[in-house]
N, C-alpha and C positions, 0 to 999 in steps of 0.2 A: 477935640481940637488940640495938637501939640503945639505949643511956643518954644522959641530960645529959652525963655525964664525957667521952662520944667526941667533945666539942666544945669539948673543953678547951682545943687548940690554935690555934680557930677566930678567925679578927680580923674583925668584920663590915665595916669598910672594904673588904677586901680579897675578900672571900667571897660579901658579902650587896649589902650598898652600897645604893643608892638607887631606885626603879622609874624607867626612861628614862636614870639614868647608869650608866657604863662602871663594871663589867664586865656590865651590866645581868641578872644571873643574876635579877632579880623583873621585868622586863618592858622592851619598847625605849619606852615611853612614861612620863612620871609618873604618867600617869592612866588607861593601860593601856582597858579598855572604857569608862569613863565616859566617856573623852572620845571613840573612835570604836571602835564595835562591830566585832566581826571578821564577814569578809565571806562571806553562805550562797553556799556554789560548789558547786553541786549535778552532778556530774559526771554527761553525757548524750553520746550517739551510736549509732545503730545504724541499719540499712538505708541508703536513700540521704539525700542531705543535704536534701530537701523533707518526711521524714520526720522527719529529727534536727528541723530546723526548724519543726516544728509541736510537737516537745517544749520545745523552748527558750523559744519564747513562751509555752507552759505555766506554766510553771515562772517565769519571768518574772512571770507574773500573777498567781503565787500567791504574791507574795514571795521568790521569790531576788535574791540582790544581786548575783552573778556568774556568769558565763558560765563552763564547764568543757567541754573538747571531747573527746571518747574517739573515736579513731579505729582505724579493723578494720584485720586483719593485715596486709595486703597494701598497703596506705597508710604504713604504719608500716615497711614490709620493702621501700619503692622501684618496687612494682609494680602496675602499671595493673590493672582489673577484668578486662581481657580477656587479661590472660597467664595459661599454663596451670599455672602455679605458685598461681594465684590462688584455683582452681575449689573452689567451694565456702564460699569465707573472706569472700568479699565481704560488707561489710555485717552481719558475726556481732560479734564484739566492740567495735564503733561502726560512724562512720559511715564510708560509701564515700568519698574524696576523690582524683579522678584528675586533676582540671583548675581552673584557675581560675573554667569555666562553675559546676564542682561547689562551690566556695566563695560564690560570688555567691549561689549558691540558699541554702546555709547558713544565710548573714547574711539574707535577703532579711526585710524589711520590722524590720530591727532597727536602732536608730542607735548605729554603733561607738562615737558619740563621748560616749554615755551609758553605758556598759556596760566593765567589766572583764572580759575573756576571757584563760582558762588553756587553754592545749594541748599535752596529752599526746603529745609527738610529739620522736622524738631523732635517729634516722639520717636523715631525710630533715626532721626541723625547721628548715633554712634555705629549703627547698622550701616548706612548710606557713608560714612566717612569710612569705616574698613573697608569697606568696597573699593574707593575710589582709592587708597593708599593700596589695595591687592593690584591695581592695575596697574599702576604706576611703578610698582615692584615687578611684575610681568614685562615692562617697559624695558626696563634695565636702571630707573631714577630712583635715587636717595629719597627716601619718604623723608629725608633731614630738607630736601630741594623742595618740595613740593609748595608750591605757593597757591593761595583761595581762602574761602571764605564759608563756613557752616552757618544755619540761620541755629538750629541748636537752641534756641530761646523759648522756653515750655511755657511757663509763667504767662504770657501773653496768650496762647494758646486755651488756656483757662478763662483768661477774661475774656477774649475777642474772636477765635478762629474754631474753638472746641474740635482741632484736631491731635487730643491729647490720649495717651493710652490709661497711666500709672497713677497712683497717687502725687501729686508737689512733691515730697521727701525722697521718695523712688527716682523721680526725675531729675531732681536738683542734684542727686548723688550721680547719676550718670553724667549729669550735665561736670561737674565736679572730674569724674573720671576722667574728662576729655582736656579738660583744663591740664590737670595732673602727666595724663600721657603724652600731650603734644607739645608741652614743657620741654620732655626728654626727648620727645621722637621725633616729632615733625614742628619747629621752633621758627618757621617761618609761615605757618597758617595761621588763619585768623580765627579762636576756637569759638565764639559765637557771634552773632549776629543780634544784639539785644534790638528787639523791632516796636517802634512807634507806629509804624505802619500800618498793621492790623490794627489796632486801636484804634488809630484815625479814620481808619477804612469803616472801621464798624460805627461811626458817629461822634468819635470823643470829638472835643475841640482840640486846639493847636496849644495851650496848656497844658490840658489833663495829656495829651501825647508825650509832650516831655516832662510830666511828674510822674506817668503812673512807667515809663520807661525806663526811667533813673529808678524808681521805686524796684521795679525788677533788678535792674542791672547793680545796685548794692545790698539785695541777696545773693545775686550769684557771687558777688566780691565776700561778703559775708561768710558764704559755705565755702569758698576756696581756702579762704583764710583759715576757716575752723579743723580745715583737713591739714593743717601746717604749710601752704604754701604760700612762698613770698609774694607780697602784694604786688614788688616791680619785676619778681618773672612773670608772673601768669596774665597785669593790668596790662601791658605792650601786644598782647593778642586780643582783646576787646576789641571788637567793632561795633558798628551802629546800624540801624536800617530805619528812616525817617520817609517820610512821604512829601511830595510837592503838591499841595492844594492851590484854589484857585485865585486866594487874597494873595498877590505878590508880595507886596512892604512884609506882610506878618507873613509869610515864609522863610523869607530872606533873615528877621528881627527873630524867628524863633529859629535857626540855624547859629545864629549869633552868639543867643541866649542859651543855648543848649552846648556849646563849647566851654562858655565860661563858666556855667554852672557846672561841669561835669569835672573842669580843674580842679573847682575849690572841694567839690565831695572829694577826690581823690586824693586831694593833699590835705585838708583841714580834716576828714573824717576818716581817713586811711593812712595818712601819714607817708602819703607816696612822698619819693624821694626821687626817681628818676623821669624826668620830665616827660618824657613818652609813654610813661601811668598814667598821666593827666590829661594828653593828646586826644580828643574825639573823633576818633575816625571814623566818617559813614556812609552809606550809600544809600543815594535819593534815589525811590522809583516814584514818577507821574500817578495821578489818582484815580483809581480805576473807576472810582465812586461817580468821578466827576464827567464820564464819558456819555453819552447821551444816544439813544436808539434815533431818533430825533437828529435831521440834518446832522450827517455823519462825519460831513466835511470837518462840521465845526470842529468836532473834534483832534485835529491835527495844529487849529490854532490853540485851543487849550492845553494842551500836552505843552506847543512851544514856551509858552508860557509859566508855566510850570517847573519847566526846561531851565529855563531863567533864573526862575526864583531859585534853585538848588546851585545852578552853578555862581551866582552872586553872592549865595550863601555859601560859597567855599566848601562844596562836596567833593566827596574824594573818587567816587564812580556813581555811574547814573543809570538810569532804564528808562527809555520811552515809549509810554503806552503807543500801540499803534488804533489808528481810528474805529476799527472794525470790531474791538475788546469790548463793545457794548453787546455785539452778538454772537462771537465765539470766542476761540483761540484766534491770534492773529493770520494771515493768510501772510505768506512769501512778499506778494508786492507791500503789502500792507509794514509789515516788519520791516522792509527796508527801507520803506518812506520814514518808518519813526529813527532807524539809526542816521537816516541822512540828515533827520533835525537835529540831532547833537553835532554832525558835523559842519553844518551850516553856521551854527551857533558859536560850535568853537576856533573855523576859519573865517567866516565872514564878518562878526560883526565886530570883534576888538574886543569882547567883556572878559577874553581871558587874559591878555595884556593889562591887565589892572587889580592889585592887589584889594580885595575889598571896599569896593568902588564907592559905595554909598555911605561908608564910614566916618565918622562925624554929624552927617545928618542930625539934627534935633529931633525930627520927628520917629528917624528910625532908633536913634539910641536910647530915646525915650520910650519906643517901644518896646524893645531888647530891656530893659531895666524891669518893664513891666512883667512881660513874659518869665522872666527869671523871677521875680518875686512872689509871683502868682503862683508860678508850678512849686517854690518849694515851700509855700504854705499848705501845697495838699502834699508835700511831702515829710514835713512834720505832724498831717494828718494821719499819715499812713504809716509812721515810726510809733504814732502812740495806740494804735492799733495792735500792733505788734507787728508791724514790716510787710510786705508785698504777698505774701504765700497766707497771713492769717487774713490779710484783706479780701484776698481771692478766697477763701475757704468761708466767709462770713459774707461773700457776695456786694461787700462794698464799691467793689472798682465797677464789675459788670452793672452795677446799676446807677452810677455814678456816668457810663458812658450811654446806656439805654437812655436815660433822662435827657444828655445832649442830643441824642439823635433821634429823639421825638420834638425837640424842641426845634432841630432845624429842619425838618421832614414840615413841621408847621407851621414855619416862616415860609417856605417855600408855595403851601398850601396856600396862603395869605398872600401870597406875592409881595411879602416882606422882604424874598432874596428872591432876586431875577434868573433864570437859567434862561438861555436864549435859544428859542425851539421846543421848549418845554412847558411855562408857562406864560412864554411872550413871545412874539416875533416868531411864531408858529407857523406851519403851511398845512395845507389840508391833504397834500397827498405823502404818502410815506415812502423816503426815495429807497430802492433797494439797490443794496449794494454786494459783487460777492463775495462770499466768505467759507472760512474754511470748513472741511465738513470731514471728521475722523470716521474712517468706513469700520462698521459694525466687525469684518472679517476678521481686523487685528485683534480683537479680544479674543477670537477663538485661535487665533497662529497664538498668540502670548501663552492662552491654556497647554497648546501640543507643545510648546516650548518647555513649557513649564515639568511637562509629564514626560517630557523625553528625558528633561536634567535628571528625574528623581531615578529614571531607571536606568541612567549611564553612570554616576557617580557612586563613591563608594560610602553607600549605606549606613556599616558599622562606624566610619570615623566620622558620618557626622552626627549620629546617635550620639558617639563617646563627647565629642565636640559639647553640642548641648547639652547634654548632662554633666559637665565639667562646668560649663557657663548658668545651671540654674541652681547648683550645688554654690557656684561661687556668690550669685545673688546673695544668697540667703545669709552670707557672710557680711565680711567687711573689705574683700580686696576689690582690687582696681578691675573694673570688669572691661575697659577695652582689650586687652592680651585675648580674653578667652571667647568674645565677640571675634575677634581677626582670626581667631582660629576653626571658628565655627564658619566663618563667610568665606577661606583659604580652602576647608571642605566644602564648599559650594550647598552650606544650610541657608536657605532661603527667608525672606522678609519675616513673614509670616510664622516661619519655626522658631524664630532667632524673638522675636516679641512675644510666643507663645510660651518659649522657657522663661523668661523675665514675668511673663503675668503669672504663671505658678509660682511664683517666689515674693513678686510686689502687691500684687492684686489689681483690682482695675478701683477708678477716682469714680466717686459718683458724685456730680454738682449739687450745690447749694441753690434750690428755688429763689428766685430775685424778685418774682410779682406775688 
C-alpha cells in the first residue's frame, strides 16, 4: 500500500524535474506528443521479401509511420534458405533474407529516404544493415540521410533469445564496428536497439528488464569507449526496445524509472556531457507472452492496454501485437486491427495531449523510486561480477530469469495471478479464428532464387570479397567496409557468417540447471 508519507524524502528537482530536462524521468521532450507523436512501427515479415513487400505497402497505406522488419530463423542464425539446418524455417517467423537481390525486392517501390525502418536482426545485423544501406545507395540516398533503427543487441541473445552465432568478444567487436562506422557514414541511424524485451518475454520481471538491460547497454558503452570513441558521438545513436506488460501503474513507473536511471549512468558514470547521451529513447512492443490461444478477442483488449501503459510512459514508437500472434504470424485484417489501436489511442482519447499525465502521483513516484533502486542493486550485482558478458558467461543472468519465470508459470498454476480464459472465466468450446498460413512452395522459390544468384553473379569477386573480410577478422580493423563489399558482390547471409566463423569461432553456452 502506497501513502503521501512514502514521499516524504522525495526532492522533485532531483526525482521528478522537468518534461525534456535531465534527469528526464516525465519525458525526453518538453512537449512530449504535442509536439511530435510517437511513431506506429507496425512489425511485418514473413515468406519471401515480395511477399513481406506487398505487406509493407499495406500498412503503409493504412497509416503506419514506420517500417519494422521481422526476419525468419535462419536469416537471424547466419544461414542461407538452402542449408539443411534451414529446412523448414524458411520464411515462418518473417521474412527470408539471403542476398542483397533478397533486400532490393523488400524495399522495391518504397522510397528509403521517406520512411524510418527498425530491424530485428542481431548476429548477423552488420550483414542485414549493408544490405539495407546497398539499397539505399541503388536508390540514389546518402547512406549519410538514411534514418531507422538495428536491434544489433547480442548480449541479450545470450541470456534470452539464443539466436547468437560468435563468441560475446566476437560480437561485442562487431557490435563496436557499427558504432564506429555509422559515426562517420550514416550519423542519423539508430546503431543499436539495447532490448529488455526478450528478457521480459522470457520471464524476467519488470526489474531484472531494466537492470539486466542497462547491464548490457554499459558494455556496449564500455567497448565503444575502449575502441577510442567519444562517449557523446556514438551515446545520441543508442536506443531502447522495452516491452508493455499487463500491470499498467508498473509499466508506466518502470518507463519512468528507466529514463532517469539511464541519465545518471550516462552522466555520473560516463561523464556524458551532451544532454542527448543521457536521452532514453525507446521503442515499446505489446507482449507476445501475454496473448492467449484462449478467447482471442480478448486479446485486442490486452494489447490496448498495454498500448497505454507505453504511450503514458512516454515512448518514442510502438508495435501492437495483433490478436491472432497466439497462433501464427498476424494475418492482413488482423495487423490492421492492431495499427488502428495506436490510432484510436492517439486521436480519440486525449493521452497524448498531456505531458506525463500521472506524474506526481504518490503511488506511482513511489513506485518509479522503487523500480530504480531495485534494478541498480542487481546492477551493482552484476559490476562485481565483472559486468554483463562475465555474467552471461557464468550463466548468472539466464538463471536469474529462469527462476522468475517458473515462479510466475506458478502463480498462475495456483491461480495466484488471474489470466482470463485461461485459468478463469473459461469457456468449453475453442473459438476458431483465421489465420495466416505461409505456403510451403516459398521455401523452395527462396532455394531457386537462391541458386540462380550463385550462378549469375560474379564468383571470383565475391570469393576475393570474403577472403578479404575473413583475413580482416582475424585482425583488428573495422570489419564493416569489407562486410559492404562482400554484400555489394552479392555474397550471401550464410557466406558472409561462414567467413567470420572461420576466424571467431562459434559460443558454446554455459549449463544453468
Amino acid at each position: 500500500m502506497k501513502r503521501p508519507e512514502d514521499l516524504a524524502h522525495w526532492r522533485i528537482e532531483r526525482q521528478l524535474g522537468k518534461p525534456g530536462e535531465y534527469p528526464f524521468t516525465r519525458g525526453i521532450r518538453s512537449q512530449m506528443y504535442r509536439e511530435r507523436g510517437w511513431t506506429m512501427r507496425q512489425y511485418a515479415g514473413f515468406g519471401n521479401a515480395a511477399q513481406t513487400n506487398k505487406r509493407f505497402r499495406y500498412l503503409l497505406a493504412h497509416g503506419q509511420t514506420g517500417l519494422s522488419v521481422a526476419f525468419d530463423l535462419p536469416t537471424q542464425m547466419g544461414l542461407d534458405s538452402d542449408d539443411p539446418m534451414a529446412l523448414g524455417e524458411v520464411g515462418r517467423t518473417g521474412v527470408a533474407i539471403d542476398s542483397l537481390a533478397d533486400m532490393e525486392r523488400l524495399f522495391e517501390a518504397i522510397d528509403l529516404s521517406k520512411v524510418s525502418t527498425s530491424m530485428t536482426i542481431n548476429a548477423t545485423g552488420a550483414t542485414l544493415l549493408a544490405m539495407y544501406r546497398a539499397v539505399a545507395v541503388k536508390q540514389g540516398i546518402e547512406a549519410k540521410k538514411l534514418k531507422g533503427t538495428i536491434q544489433n543487441d547480442i548480449l541479450k541473445e545470450y541470456e534470452a533469445r539464443n539466436t547468437y552465432i560468435f563468441p560475446p568478444a566476437s560480437s561485442l567487436r562487431l557490435i563496436t564496428d557499427i558504432f564506429e562506422y555509422c559515426a562517420k557514414e550514416m550519423p542519423s541511424w539508430n546503431t543499436i536497439s539495447i532490448s529488455g524485451y526478450h528478457i521480459r518475454e522470457a520471464g524476467a520481471t519488470a526489474v531484472q528488464e531494466l537492470a539486466f538491460t542497462f547491464a548490457n547497454a554499459i558494455e556496449y558503452v564500455k567497448a565503444a569507449i575502449a575502441r577510442g570513441l567519444d562517449v557523446d558521438v556514438f551515446a545520441p545513436q543508442l536506443s531502447f526496445f522495452f516491452v508493455a506488460q499487463m500491470n499498467l501503474l508498473e509499466e508506466i513507473a518502470k518507463y519512468r524509472a528507466a529514463r532517469r536511471l539511464w541519465a545518471r549512468i550516462m552522466k555520473e558514470k560516463f561523464k556524458a556531457r551532451d544532454e542527448k547521451s543521457m536521452m532514453l529513447r525507446f521503442h515499446v512492443q505489446t507482449a507476445g507472452s501475454s496473448l492467449t490461444q484462449q478467447q482471442p478477442d480478448n486479446n485486442i483488449v490486452r494489447t490496448t492496454l498495454e498500448a497505454l501503459a507505453a504511450i503514458l510512459g512516454g515512448a518514442q514508437s510502438l508495435h501492437t501485437n495483433a490478436k491472432d500472434e497466439a497462433f501464427a504470424l498476424p494475418s492482413e485484417a488482423a495487423a490492421l486491427t492492431a495499427l488502428r489501436t495506436q490510432q484510436i489511442l492517439a486521436c480519440e482519447t486525449g493521452v497524448a495531449s498531456v505531458v506525463d499525465p500521472l506524474g506526481g502521483s504518490y503511488y506511482l513516484e513511489t513506485l518509479t523510486d522503487e523500480i530504480e533502486e531495485r534494478a541498480t542493486e542487481y546492477l551493482k550485482k552484476i559490476e562485481e561480477l565483472g559486468g554483463a558478458v562475465r555474467a552471461v558467461e557464468t550463466g548468472f543472468i539466464q538463471k536469474e530469469i529462469q527462476e522468475a519465470a517458473y515462479r510466475y508459470h506458478q502463480q498462475v498454476e495456483n491461480k495466484e495471478r488471474i489470466v482470463v480464459g485461461v485459468n478463469a472465466f473459461t469457456d468449453d468450446e475453442a473459438e476458431k479464428i483465421p489465420i495466416l498460413h505461409v505456403d510451403p512452395k516459398f521455401e523452395q522459390e527462396q532455394r531457386r532464387e537462391l541458386l540462380r544468384l550463385r550462378s549469375e553473379r560474379d564468383a571470383d569477386k565475391v570469393a576475393k570479397a570474403l577472403s578479404e573480410l575473413e583475413t580482416a577478422a582475424k585482425g583488428k580493423a573495422n570489419l564493416m567496409p569489407f562486410i559492404c563489399q562482400a554484400i555489394d558482390a552479392y555474397a550471401t547471409v550464410g557466406e558472409v557468417s561462414a567467413a567470420l566463423r572461420r576466424s571467431f569461432g562459434k559460443f558454446q553456452p554455459v549449463p544453468t540447471l
